[in-house]
N, C-alpha and C positions, 0 to 999 in steps of 0.2 A: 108139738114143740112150741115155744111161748119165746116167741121173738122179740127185742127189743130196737125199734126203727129209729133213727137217726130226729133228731128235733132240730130243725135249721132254723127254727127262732128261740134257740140258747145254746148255742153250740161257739165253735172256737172263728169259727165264720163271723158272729156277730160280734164276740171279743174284740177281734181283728178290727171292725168297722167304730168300736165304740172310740180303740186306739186312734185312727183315723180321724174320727169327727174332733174327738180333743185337740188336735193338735191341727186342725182346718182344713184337711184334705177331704175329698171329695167320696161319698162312703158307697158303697155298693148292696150294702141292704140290712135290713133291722140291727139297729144298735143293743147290747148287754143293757139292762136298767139298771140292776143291780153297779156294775162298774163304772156306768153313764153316773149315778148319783156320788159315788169315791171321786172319781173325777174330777167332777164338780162342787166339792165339797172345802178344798182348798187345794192352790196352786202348788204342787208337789214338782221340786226340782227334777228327780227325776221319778220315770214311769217304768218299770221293772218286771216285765214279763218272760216267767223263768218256764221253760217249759221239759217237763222231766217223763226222756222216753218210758213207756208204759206203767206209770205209775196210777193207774186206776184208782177208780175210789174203792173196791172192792180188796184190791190191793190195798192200797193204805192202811183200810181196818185192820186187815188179816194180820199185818206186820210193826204198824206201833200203836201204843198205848191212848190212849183217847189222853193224855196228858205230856204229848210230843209236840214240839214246834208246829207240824202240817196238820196235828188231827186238832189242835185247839185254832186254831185260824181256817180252818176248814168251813167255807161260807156256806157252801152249799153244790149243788150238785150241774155240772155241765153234760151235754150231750156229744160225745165222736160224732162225728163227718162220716159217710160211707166213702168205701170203706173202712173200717177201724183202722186205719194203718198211716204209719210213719209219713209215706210220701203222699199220699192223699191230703191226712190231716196239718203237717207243718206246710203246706205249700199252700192250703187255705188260709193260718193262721199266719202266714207271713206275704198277703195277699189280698186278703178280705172277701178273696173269690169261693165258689164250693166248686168240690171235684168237677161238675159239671163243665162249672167255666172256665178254669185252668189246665183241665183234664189230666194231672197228675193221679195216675187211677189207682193206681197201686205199684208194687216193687217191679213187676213183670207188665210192659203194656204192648198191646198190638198198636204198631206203628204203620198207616196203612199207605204212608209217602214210600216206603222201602220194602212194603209186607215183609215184614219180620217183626218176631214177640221179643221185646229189648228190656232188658234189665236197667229201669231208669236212671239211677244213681251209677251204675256203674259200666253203662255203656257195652253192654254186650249181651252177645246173644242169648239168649235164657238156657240157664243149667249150663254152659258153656263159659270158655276164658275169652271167648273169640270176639274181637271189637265187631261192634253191630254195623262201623262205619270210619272213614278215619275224620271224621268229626261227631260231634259231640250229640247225637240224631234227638235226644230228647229237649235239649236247648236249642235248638234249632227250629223243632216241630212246635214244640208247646213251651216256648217262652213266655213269660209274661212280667209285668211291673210289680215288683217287691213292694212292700210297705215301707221299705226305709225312702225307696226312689220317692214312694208318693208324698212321704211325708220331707221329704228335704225339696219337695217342688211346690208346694203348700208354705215351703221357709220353717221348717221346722229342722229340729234336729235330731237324729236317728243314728243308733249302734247298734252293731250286729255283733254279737259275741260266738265266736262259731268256732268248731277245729275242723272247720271245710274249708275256709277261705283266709289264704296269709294275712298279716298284716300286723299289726299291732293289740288287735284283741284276738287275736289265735291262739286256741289251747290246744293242749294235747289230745286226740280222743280216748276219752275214757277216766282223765285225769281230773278228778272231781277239785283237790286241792290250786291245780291251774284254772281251772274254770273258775272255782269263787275270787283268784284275784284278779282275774281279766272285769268280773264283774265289778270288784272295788276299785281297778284304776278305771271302767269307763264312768260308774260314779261320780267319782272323785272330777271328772270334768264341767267346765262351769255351763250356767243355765240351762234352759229347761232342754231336757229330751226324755228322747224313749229309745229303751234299750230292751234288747231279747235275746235270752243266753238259749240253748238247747245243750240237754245233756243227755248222751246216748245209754245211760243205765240208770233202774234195772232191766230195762227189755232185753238188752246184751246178755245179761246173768240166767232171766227168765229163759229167754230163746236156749240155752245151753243146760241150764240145770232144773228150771220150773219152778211154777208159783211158788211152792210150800217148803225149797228145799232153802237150807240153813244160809246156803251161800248168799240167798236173794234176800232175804231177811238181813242178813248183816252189812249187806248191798244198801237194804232202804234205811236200816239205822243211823248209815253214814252219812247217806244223804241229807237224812232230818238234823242229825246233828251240827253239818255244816253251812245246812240253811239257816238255822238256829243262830251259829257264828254271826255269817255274812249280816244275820237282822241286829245282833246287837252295833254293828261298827256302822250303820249304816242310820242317817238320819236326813229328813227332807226327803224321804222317797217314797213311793204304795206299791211296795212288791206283789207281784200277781205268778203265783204257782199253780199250772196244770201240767195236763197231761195228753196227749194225742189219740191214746188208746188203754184201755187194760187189757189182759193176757188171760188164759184158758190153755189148761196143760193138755194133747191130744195124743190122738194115733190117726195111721194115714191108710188111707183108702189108695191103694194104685193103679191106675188105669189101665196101664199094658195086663192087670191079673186079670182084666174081664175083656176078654177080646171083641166079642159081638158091641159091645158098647165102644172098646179102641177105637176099632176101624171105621164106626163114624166119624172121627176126629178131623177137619180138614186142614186142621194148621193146630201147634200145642195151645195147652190153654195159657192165660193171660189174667191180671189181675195180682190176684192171692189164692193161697192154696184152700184159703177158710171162704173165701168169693172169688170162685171159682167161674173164668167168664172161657164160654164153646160157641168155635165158628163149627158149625157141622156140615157133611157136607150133602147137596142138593136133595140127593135122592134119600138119603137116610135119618131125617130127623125124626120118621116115625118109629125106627128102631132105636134109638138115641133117647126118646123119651121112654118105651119101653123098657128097654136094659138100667137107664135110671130109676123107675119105680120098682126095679125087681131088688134091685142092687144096695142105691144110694137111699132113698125115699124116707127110712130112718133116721138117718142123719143130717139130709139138708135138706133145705126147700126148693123148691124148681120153680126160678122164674122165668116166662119168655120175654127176649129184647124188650116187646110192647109192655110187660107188663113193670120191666123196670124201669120205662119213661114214663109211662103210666102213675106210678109212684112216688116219682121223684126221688129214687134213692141213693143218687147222686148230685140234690141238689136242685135251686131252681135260678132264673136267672138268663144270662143270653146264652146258649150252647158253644161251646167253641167247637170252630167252623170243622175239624175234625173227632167232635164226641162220639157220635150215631155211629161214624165207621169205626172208632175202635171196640166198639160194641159187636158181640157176636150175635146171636142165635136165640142163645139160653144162659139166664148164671146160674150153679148152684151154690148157694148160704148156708153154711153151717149156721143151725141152731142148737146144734151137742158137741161132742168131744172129739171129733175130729177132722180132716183137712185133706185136702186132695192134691195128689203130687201124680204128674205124666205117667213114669218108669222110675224102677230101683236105683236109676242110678241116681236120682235126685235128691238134694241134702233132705233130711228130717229134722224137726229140732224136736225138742221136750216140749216147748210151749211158745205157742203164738197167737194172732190173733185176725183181725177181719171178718169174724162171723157177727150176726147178730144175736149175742148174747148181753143182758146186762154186768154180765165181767168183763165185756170188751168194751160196751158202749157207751157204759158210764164211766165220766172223769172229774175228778175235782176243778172246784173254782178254790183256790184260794187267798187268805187276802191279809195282809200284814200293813197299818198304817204306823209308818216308823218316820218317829218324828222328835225331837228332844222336849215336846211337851205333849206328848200320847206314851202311854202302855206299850213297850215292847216285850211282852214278858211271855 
């Protein structure tokens, strides 16, 4: 299988940091060149970082025409964070930190203050409705300093455009038409900032119907079309369009169907189902690795613990003081088509992502200088 590893010196990590340095906050590691030099190039009112869930570069091609708003501003090519995933990747890029340091691992993480595997975002126990806690256990364990914080304690100025957090730029999720005018009225506000929208589709669309199906396709056309919009009404600004992850359509491998391999398991797994992380238990990791090379060995790669610190496939940097332990045993990595789920009772989708593939790993940079004496075209 022909892996593609995560590059922590051009990834959304350094994005983050290049954001940072501009605006005189205090940066956490290698800055973008590429956006160091836009930057610095002229004082741009505001700084516009649009980040559009799974839109890969791979994706992109697949879906608009090399004379579309994102494929003609398409700079060049950035690298996912490991995991390929949502809360890995937007918690770096809204951060400056890599998984390592902020340990936002994936959607599912071992939380080893409660031993229990918690669904980050939504606060419960994995595969289950059941709160993990009656407080909020992943803001609690693995808090850390936002880049809007850093950047308004530096005396800067910073928006967050989000349909997580009320307020005044709160959009709807999913509502592509609310999201581009929360963007145009934080524009619209005077001198310099930096501002970062996140918008949950097409990985919403992907997750449910898949790479190639029509629905997702007409998902990214809309997108292109309305970024298009938002670049014409927009001037004084250097919008910056990526992405967290791209997508790979699969089938699932289930754990409970191979029993000698199950009942190694000494708590569920953790992560992603495409990075797949196993606490095993004491006596059985020689059967565990066994039953994996008879089973899985096809389809993913078998790392030990040592060998993914070894690596660095989450990053480098100072470890937060809880990493190591929510690390298990072993992870396995998709590097083909498919994804690993507990028991049947566990959702499946059509397509997702966190393996290391270059359809998950590569993501666009891309770069629009909209200005009333530059090319917006």
């Amino acid at each position: 299988m022909k892996l593609t590893y995560p590059d922590y010196q051009n990834c959304g990590v350094n994005l983050a940091n290049s954001i940072l340095r501009h605006f005189g906050a205090p940066t956490h590691h290698a800055t973008l060149p590429a956006l160091d030099a836009k930057l610095a190039a002229r004082p741009y009112k505001n700084i516009l970082v649009l980040l559009i869930d799974g839109l890969g570069s791979k994706i992109l091609e697949r879906h608009l025409p090399a004379e579309s708003f994102l494929r003609r501003h398409h700079a060049s090519d950035l690298s996912a964070v490991f995991p390929a995933t949502t809360t890995a990747a937007t918690t770096s890029i809204c951060s400056g930190l890599t998984p390592m340091e902020h340990c936002w691992l994936g959607w599912n993480n071992y939380v080893p203050d409660i031993d229990k595997v918690v669904t980050m975002y939504l606060n419960t126990i994995k595969d289950t409705e059941t709160p993990a806690a009656d407080y909020n256990v992943c803001q609690k364990f693995f808090a850390y300093t936002d880049i809007f914080q850093q950047i308004r304690a530096a005396g800067g100025q910073a928006i967050h455009v989000s349909s997580y957090e009320p307020g005044e730029f709160y959009f709807e999720k999913h509502n592509l038409e609310e999201c581009i005018d929360r963007i145009k009225l934080a524009c619209d506000r005077p001198d310099q900032k930096y501002i970062y929208a996140y918008f949950a589709d097409p990985d919403h669309t992907m997750h449910d119907y898949g790479v190639d199906a029509p629905e997702t396709a007409q998902k990214i056309r809309e997108i292109d079309a309305a970024i298009q919009d938002l670049a014409t009404e927009l001037s004084d600004t250097l919008l910056i369009v990526t992405a967290d992850h791209g997508h790979r359509d699969i089938d699932y491998k289930v754990l409970s169907d191979y029993p000698k391999l199950y009942e190694t398991l000494l708590r569920p797994t953790s992560i992603e189902a495409r990075a797949a992380n196993f606490f095993i238990k004491p006596d059985m990791k020689d059967q565990f690795e066994r039953e994996f090379a008879k089973d899985f060995s096809d389809k993913f790669v078998l790392f030990t613990k040592r060998q993914v610190l070894d690596r660095q496939l989450f990053g480098d940097g100072q470890p937060h003081p809880r990493f190591e332990k929510c690390l298990g045993d072993f992870m396995t990595i998709a590097g083909a088509d498919q994804a690993i789920n507990d028991t049947n009772e566990a959702e499946q989708l059509v397509s997702t992502h966190a393996g290391l593939t270059a359809d998950e790993m590569t993501v666009p940079f891309i770069v629009a200088e909209l200005s009333d004496d530059l090319t917006q075209n």
